[in-house]
C-alpha positions, 0 to 999 in steps of 0.5 A: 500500500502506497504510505502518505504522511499528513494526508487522511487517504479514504476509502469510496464514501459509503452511502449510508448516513446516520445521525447520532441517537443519543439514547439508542447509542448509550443504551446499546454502548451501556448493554452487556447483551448488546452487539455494541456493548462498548467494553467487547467493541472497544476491545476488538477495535484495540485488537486491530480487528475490523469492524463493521459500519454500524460498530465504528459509528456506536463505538465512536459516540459510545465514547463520549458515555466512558469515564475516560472521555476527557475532550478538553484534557491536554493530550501530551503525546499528541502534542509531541506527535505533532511538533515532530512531524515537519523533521521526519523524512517520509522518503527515508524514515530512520527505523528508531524515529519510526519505533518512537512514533509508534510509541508516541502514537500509542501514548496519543490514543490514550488519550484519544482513541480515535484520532484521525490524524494519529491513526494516519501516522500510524498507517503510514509508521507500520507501512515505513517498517513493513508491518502491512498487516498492523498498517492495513488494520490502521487504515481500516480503523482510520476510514472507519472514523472518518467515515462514521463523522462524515455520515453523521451530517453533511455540515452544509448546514447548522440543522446537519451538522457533522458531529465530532467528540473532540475539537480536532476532528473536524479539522481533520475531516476538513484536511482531509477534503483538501481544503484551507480552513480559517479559525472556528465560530461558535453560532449556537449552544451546540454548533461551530462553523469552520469557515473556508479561506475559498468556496468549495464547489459541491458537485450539486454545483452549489458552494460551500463557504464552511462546514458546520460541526456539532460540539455538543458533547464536548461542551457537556463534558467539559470542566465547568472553570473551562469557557470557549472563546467565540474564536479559536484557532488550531492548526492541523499540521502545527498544533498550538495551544487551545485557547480557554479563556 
């Protein structure tokens, strides 16, 4: 499989689309007798193993329901991850640099385990070593996500959303589109816009000047001394600090 570093490659779009239910997802998640009991399901997805439509989109959102859902804790690792990225040579990576970015990456999911851009430098580190096993598996896990927000919503819209649990995921869907973003716009209780630096074309032959995310369970699960600015500013490829103030 070809290796890319820094671009999120998917898979033909599914064209399937679900938005989130939020009291079908945490009784399923909640349900040992479920197929998508969230302990069994986040099991298997650790275990590389490929899941099913219906099982990345009740894991993903199950997430927000865990103990371990913390979307406005500092992710360290991610940090590390990322400030590394401009010095690494995609052409002829050195095997201890990738060994350390595995690590990093592994420490980074942690944190948050369905990071796109995370699971994206994993699928390129396995394919630098050789792994096309650990690297395929990373892949499928990487459509998986991506295609589970972009299914959610088609963010044309405030009342469609894509909806996300962690700030950074709607950059990296809107990175992976290909498209230069400028800083996000809080227009409700629930919903940021991003908007673009240049109209996208839909293939409708409408334009999009943004995409429109749902934040709502990070706003429902962030600590109450922690406010969000009307703006805030996050680069994809450069993280910098979040601005709380």
């Amino acid at each position: 499989m070809k290796r890319y570093l820094l671009l999120l490659i998917l898979l033909p779009a599914t064209l399937w689309a679900k938005v989130p239910d939020e009291e079908d997802i945490l009784r399923q998640t909640m349900d040992s007798s479920s197929p998508y009991y969230y302990t069994k399901l986040i099991m298997r997805y650790n275990n590389l193993e490929r899941l099913t439509e219906d099982e990345y989109h009740y894991l993903y959102y199950g997430f927000a329901y865990q103990d371990d859902y913390k979307p406005t804790a500092t992710n360290a690792a991610a940090e590390e991850l990322y400030a590394s990225l401009p010095s690494i040579d995609t052409e002829s990576p050195d095997r201890a640099e990738i060994e350390h970015i595995i690590s990093v990456c592994n420490d980074a999911l942690r944190v948050d385990p369905f990071s796109p851009m995370v699971l994206n430098m994993l699928v390129f580190a396995y394919g630098a070593m050789g792994d096309s096993e650990k690297e395929l598996a990373y892949f499928y896990h990487l459509n998986g996500i991506m295609e589970t927000i972009k299914s959610s919503g088609d963010g044309r819209t405030e009342r469609e959303p894509m909806h996300i649990i962690m700030f950074s995921h709607a950059y990296n869907v809107l990175s992976s589109m290909g498209v230069a973003y400028k800083r996000a716009e809080i227009v409700s209780r629930n919903v940021e816009f991003i908007p673009l630096y240049e109209p996208r074309r839909m293939p409708d032959g409408k334009k999009v000047r943004g995409y429109y995310f749902d934040y709502s369970r990070i706003y429902r699960n962030k600590p109450d001394e922690v406010t969000f600015q009307k703006k805030r500013t996050w680069q994809f490829n450069n993280l910098g600090p979040r601005e709380y103030k």
